[in-house]
C-alpha positions in Angstrom: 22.1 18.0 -1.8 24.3 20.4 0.0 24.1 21.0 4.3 24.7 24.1 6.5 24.1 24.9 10.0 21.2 24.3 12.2 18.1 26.3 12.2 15.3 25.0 14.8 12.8 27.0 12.9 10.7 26.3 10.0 8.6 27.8 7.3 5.9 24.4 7.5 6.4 21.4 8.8 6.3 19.1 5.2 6.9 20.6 2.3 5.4 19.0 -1.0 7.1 19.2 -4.3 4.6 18.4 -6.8 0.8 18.8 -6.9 -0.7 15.7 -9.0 -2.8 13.2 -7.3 0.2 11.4 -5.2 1.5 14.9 -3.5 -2.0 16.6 -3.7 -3.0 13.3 -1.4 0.0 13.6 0.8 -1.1 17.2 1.5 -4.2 16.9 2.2 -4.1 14.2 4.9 -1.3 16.4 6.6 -3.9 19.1 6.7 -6.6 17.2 8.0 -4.1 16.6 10.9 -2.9 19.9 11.9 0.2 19.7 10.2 1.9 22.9 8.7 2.4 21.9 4.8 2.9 23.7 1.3 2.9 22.6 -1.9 5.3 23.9 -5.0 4.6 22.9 -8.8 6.0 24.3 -11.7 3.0 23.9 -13.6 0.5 26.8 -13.7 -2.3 24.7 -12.4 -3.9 21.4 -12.3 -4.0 19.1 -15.6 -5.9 19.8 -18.4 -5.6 16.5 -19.6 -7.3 12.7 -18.7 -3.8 11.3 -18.5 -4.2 8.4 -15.9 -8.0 8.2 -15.6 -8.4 4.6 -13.8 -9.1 4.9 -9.7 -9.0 1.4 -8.2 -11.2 0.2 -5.3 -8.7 0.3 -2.8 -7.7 4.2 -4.0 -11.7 5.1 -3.6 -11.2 3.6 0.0 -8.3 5.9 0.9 -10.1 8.8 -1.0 -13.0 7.9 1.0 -10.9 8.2 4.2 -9.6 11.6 2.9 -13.5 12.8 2.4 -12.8 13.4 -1.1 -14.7 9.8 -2.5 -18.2 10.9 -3.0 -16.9 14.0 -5.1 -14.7 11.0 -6.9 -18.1 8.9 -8.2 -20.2 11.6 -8.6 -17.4 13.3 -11.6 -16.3 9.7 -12.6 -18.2 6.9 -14.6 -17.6 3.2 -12.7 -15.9 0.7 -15.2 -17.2 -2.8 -13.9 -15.3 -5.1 -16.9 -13.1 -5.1 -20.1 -14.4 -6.1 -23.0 -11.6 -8.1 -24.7 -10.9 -8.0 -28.9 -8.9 -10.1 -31.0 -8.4 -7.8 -33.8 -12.0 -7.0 -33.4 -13.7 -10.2 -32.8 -15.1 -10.5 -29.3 -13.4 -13.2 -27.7 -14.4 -12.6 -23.5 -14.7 -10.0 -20.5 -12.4 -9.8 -18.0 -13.9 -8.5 -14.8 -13.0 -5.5 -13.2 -16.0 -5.8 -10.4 -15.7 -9.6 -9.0 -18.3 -12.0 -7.6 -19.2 -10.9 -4.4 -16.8 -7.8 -4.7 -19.9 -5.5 -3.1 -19.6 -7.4 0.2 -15.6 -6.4 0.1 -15.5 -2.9 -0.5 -18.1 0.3 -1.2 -17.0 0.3 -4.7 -16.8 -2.9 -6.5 -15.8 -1.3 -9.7 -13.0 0.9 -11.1 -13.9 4.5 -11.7 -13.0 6.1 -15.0 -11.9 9.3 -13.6 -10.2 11.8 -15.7 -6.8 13.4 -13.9 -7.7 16.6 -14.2 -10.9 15.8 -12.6 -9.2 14.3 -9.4 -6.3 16.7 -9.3 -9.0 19.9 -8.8 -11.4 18.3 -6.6 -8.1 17.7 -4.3 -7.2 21.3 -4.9 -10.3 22.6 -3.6 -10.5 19.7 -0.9 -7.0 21.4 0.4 -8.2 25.4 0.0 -10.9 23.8 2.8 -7.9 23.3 4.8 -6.5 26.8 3.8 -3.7 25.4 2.1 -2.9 27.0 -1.5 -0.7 25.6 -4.8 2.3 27.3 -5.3 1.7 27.2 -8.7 4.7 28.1 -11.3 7.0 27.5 -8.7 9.8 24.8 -9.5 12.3 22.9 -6.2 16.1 23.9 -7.6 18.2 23.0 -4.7 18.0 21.2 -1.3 20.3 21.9 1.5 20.0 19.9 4.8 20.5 22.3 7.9 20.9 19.4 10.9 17.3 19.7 12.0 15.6 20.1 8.5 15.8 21.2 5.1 16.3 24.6 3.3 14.9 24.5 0.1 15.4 26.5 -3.5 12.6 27.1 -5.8 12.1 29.4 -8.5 9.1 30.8 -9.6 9.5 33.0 -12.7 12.8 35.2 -12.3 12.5 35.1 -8.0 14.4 32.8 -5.8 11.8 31.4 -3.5 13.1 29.9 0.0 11.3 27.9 2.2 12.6 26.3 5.4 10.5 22.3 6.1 11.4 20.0 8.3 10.4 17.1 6.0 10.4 17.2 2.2 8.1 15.2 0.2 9.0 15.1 -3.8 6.2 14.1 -5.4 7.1 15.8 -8.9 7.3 12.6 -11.5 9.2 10.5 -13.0 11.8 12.7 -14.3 11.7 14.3 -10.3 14.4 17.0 -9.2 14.0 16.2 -5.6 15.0 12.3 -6.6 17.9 13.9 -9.0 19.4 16.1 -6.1 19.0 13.3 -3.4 21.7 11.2 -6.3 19.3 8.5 -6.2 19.4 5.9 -9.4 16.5 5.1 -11.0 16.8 1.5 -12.0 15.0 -0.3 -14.3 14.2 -0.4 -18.5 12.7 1.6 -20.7 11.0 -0.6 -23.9 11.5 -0.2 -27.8 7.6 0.6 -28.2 6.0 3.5 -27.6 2.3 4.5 -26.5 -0.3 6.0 -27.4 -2.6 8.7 -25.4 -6.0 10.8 -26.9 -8.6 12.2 -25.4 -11.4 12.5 -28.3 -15.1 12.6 -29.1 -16.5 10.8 -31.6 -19.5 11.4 -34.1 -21.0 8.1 -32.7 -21.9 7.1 -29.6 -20.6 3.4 -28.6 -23.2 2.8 -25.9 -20.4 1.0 -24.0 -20.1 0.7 -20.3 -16.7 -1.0 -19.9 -13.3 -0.3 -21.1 -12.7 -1.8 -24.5 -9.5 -3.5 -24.8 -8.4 -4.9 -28.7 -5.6 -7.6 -29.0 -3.2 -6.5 -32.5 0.0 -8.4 -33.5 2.3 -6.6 -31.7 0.3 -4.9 -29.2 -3.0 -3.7 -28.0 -5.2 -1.0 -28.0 -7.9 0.3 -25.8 -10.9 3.0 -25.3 -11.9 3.8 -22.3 -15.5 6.0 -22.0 -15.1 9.0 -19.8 -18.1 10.7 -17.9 -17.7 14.0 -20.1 -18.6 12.0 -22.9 -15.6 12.0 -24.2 -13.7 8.6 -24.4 -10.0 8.1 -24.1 -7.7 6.1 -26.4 -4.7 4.4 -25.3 -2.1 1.6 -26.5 1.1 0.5 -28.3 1.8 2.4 -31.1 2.4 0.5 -34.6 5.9 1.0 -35.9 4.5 3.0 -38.9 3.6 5.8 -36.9 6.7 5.6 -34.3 8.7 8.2 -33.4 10.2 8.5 -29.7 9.0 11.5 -27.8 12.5 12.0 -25.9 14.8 12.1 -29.1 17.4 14.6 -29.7 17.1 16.2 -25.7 17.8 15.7 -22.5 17.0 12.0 -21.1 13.5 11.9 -19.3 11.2 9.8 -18.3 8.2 11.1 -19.3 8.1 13.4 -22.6 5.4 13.6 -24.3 5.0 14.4 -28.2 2.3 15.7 -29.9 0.3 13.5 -32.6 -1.7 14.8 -35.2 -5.3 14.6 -36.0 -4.5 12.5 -39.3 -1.8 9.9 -37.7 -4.6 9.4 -35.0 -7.5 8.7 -37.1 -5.4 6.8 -39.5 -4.2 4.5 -36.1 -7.7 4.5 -34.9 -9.1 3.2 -38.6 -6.6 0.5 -38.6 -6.3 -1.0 -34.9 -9.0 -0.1 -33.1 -12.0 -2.2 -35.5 -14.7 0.3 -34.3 -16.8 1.9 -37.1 -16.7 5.4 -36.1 -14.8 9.1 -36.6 -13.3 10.9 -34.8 -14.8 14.1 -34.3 -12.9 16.5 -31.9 -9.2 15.5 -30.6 -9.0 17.2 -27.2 -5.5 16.0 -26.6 -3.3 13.6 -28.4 0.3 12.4 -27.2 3.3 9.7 -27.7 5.4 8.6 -24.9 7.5 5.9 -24.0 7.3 2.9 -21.8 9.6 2.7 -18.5 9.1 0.5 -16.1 11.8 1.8 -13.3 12.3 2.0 -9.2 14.1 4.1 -7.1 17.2 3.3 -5.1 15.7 4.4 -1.8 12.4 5.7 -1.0 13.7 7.9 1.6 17.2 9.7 2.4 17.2 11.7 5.6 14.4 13.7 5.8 13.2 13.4 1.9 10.9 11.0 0.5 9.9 9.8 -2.8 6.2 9.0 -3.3 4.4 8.2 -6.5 6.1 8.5 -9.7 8.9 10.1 -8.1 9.7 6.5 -6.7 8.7 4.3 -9.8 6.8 4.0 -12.8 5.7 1.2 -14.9 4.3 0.5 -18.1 0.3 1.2 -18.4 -1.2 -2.3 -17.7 -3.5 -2.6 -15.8 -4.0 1.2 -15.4 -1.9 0.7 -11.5 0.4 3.4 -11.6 -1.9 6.7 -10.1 -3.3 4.4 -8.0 -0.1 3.4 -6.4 1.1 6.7 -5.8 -2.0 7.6 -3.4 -1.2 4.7 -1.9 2.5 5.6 -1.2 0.9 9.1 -0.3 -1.3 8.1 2.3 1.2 5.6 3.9 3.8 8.4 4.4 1.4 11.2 5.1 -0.4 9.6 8.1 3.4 8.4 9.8 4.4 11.6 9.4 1.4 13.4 10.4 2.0 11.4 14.0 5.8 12.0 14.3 4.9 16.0 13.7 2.1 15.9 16.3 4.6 14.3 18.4 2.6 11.2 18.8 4.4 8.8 17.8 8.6 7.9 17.5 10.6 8.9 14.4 11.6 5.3 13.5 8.3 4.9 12.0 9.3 6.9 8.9 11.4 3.6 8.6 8.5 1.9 7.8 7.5 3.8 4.8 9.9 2.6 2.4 9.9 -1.1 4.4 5.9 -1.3 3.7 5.9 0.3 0.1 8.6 -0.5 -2.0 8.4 -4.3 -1.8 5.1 -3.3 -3.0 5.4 -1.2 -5.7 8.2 -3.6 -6.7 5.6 -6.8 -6.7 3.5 -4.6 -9.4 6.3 -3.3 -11.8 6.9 -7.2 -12.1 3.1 -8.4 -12.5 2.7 -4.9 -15.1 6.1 -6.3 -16.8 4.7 -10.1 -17.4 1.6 -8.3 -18.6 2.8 -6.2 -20.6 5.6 -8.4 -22.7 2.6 -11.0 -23.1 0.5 -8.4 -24.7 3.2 -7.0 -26.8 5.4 -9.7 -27.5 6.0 -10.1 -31.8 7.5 -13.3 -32.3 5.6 -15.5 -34.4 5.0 -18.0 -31.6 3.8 -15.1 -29.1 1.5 -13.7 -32.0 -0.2 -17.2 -32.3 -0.6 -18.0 -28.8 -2.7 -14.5 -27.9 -4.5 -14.9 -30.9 -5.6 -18.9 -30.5 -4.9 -19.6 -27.2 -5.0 -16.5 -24.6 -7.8 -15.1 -26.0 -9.9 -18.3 -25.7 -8.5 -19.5 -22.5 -9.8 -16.0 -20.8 -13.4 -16.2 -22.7 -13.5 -19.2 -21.0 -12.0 -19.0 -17.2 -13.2 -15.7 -17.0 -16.5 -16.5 -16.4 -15.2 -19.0 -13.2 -16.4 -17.3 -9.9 -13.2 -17.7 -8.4 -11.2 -16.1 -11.4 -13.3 -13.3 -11.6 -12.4 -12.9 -8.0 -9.1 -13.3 -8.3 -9.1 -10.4 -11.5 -10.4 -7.8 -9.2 -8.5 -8.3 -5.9 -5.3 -7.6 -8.5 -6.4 -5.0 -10.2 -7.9 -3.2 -7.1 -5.0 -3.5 -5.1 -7.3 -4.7 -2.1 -4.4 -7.5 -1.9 -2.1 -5.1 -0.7 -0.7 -5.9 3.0 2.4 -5.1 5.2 2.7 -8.8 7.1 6.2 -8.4 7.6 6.3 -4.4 8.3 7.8 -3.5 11.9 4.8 -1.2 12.4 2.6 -4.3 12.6 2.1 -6.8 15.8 2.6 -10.8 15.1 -0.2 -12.7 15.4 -1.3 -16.2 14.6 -4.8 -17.7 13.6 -7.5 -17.6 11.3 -8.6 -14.5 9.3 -6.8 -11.6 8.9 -3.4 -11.1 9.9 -1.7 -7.7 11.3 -0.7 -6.2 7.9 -3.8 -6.5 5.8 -6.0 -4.2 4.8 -8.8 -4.6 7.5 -12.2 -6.0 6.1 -15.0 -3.8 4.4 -17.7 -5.6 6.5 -21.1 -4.1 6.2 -23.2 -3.7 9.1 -26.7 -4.3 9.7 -26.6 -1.3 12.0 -25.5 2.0 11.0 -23.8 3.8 13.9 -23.4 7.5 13.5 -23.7 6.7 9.0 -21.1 4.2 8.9 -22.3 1.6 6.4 -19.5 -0.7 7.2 -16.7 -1.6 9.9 -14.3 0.1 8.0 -16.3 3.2 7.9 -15.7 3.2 11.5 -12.2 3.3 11.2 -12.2 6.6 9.2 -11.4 9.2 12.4 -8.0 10.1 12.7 -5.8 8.2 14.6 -5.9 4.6 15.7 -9.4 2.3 16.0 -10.0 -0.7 18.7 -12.3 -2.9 17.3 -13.9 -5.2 19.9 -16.2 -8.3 18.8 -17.9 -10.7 21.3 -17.2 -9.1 24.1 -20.8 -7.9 25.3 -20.8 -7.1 29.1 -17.3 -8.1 29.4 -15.7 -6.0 32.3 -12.2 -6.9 31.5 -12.6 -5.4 28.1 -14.4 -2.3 29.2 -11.1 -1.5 31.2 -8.9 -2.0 28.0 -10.8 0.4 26.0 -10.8 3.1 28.8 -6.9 2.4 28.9 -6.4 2.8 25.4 -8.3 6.0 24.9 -6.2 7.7 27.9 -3.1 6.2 27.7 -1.6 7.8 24.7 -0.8 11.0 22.8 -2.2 9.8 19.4 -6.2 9.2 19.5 -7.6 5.4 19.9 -11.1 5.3 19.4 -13.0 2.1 20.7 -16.0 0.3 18.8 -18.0 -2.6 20.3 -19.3 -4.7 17.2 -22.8 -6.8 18.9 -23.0 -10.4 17.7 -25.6 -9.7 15.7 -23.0 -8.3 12.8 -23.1 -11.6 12.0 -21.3 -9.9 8.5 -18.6 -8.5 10.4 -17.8 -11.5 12.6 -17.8 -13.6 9.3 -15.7 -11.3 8.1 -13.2 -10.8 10.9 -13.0 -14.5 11.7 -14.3 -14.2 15.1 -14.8 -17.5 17.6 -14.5 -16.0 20.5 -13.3 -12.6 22.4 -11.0 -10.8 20.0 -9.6 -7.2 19.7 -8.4 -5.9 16.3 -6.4 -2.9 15.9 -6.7 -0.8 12.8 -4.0 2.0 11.4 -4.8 5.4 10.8 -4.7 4.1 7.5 -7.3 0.6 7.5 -4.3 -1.7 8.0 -4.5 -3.9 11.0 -2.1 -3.3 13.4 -2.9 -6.2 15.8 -4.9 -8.8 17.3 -5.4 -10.3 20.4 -7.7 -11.4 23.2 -9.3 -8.6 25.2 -9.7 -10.7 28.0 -6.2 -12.6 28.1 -3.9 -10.9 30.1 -1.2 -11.8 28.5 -2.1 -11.3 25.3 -3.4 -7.5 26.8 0.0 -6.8 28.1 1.6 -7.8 24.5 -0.8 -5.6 22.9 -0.5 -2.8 25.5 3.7 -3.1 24.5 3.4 -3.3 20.8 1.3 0.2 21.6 3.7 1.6 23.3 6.7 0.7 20.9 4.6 2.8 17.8 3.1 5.3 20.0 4.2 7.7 22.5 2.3 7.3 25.8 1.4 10.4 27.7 1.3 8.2 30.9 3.8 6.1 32.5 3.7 2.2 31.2 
């Protein structure tokens, strides 16, 4: 990345490299919040393909925040378990909707969505917002000018040039915006291979989960898809092996076609499901990476999704971290454009997500290995031991829990994140996703308290505090004091939900991100614990009246 002079004017504010889900996200909430943004791809338009077609419940959550989550279920089919094979003998279910799960979150499932699906209803969702693809146009150079980026794209034989103050580079794992920052890109790539097909088939299963089918040496899955089509996915079996990447340039994710023989011969022999295969949409080989960038940021460039790291399929994580990175970034950078909060906080991106997306390329790693490990010993332990031990545990309340609070990321939390308050005591902690929380009542169509938390900006949630003067004068303060909305909720004791939920014995104030994180706790009617609140406030936002 090359640098010039300063230029105090800009084409947009953010520019986006790279329109899948993880960039289209990052757009969109910048939109939503006034902030000037484009978006290049090289592509010629949204996927045609499935490709990663697992949503998570936490993802539905941020959709649902973005507006975009109704659209999300109503294309989508929800997955609520995996039906787990042993070279085709049932041998369990492992839960992908846990007990209790719909008192946690408004979608206690996973959603088999297909990419292509997600990627155009964010397209239109952002044409709303008059924002427009660049489609067929591809990021060549960056050049910092002191206050900002220049940036070089090509689209066809023309030299596009855009001027952004931020740049975003969203564009996958083999990413030019990471390649021109000289980032490495650490991590492994595995001797297997995998698997990808989007097919129909002259039967119809009748399933309702995703099927998952234990082999010596690997697994393969099907995964029904709302278009009646169903998706096949796993390792592929050495006879059929070929890397997608060999002879060219390194990359990190090449595919190669398959043909319709090689997959119904694969599907015959691994998959144990008496049917044909009648139309293959889209078949494809590709190789498993499991890899993490240096840095997540680098001036004024950030890596999100793919861009920043990719795994190995387990699990089906990988999209669904990406939106996450997305919305983290987007809403920080939405308030240090609006001038409404300090530039440090685009610190905090990297602080919050990496160690994250670092904790699941090392859960995805374990996974994986187990599943395809080919030593005799490994063989004979999924077979008589794994496979039984999860028939059996997985039908434990606690376990089934504990499967979908991993698998829907809802564990995810920033505890130790600058952009968080301290805070002692039961409950939730600053950091952690704030709790789903239905509500008897239904103020203005929320159906829970984090409903109420999905306005832009800030939210003061206040719980026993009925009548309480003191209180009423903190709310007032924090809706005028600074440049970044805080909007104020009173929860009535009679949320009885809610107070369960939050952990409340007494007057308490919780303070919820832009996006559902808490930022703090305290007592509304404790000065002192007002005044700490009132300075962690004005260390993330920018007041608009003298402290």
């Amino acid at each position: 990345m090359n640098s010039e002079a300063v230029h105090a004017d800009h084409d947009c504010d953010v520019l986006v490299a790279g329109a899948g889900p993880s960039g289209l996200c990052a757009a969109l909430l910048l939109a939503q919040n006034g902030v000037r943004v484009r978006v290049l791809d090289p592509k010629h338009g949204p996927v045609e393909q499935a490709r990663a077609a697992i949503v998570h419940a936490r993802t539905l959550e941020l959709f649902d925040r973005l507006g975009v989550a109704g659209q999300a279920v109503a294309r989508g089919l929800p997955i609520t378990h995996v039906a787990l094979h042993e070279t085709g003998r049932h041998v369990g279910e492992m839960p992908l909707a846990g007990a209790g799960a719909a008192d946690r979150t408004r979608f206690p499932y996973a959603l088999a969505l297909e990419q292509s699906e997600t990627e155009q209803l964010l397209v239109a969702a952002l044409a709303a917002h008059q924002v427009e693809i660049e489609w067929g146009c591809a990021v060549q150079d960056l050049i910092e000018t002191g206050e900002g980026l220049r940036v070089l794209a090509r689209r066809g034989g023309t030299t596009v040039e855009v001027t952004a103050r931020w740049v975003v580079g969203a564009d996958g794992a083999s990413s030019t915006v990471r390649r021109l920052l000289g980032l490495d890109f650490d991590g492994e790539t595995y001797t297997q291979s995998g698997m990808l097909a989007d097919v129909t088939l002259d039967v119809d299963l009748g399933i309702e989960g995703m099927r998952l089918n234990l082999t010596p040496g690997g697994f393969v899955g099907l995964l029904p898809l709302a278009s009646g089509r169903y998706r096949l996915f796993g390792v592929v079996p050495p006879s059929l092996h070929r890397a997608p990447d060999a002879g060219g340039a390194p990359t990190h994710e090449a595919y190669a076609p398959l043909d319709h023989a090689d997959l119904q011969r694969w599907f015959d022999e691994y998959f144990r499901v008496d049917a044909r295969l009648r139309e293959v949409v889209w078949a494809s080989m590709f190789r498993f990476h499991s890899r993490i960038a240096q840095r997540f940021r680098a001036g004024n460039v950030f890596l999100v999704g793919d861009a920043a790291h990719i795994h190995n399929p387990a699990g089906g994580q990988g999209l669904n971290l990406g939106v996450g990175d997305a919305v983290n970034l987007a809403w920080k950078l939405a308030q240090v454009v609006n001038g409404q909060a300090p530039a440090w906080l685009l610190d905090t991106y990297e602080v919050e997500r990496r160690p994250i997306a670092a904790t699941v390329l090392a859960r995805t790693d374990i996974g994986f290995k187990l599943e395809t490990a080919t030593d005799a010993v490994a063989v004979w332990m999924r077979a008589h031991v794994a496979t039984r031990l999860i028939g059996i545990v997985s039908r434990l309340a606690p376990v089934r829990r504990l499967f979908f609070q991993l698998f829907s990321q809802l564990w995810i939390s920033y505890r130790d994140s600058p952009a968080v308050a301290t805070a002692r005591g039961r409950g939730p902690r600053p950091g952690d996703r704030a709790p789903y929380a239905p509500l008897a009542e239904s103020p203005d169509g929320a159906r829970s308290v984090l409903d109420l938390t999905h306005e832009t900006g800030y939210h003061a949630l206040f719980f026993g505090v009925d009548g309480c003067a003191r209180a009423g004068e903190l709310a007032d303060l924090l809706v005028t004091r600074y440049a970044s909305a805080v909007s104020c909720h009173v929860l009535p004791r009679q949320e009885t939900a809610a107070y369960a939920a939050y952990r409340v014995d007494g007057p308490k104030l919780v303070l919820v991100r832009p996006d559902g994180h808490i930022a703090a706790i305290a007592n509304p009617v404790d000065p002192g614990e007002i005044d700490s609140v009132l300075r962690y406030l004005d260390w993330v936002l920018i007041p608009v009246v003298a402290a």
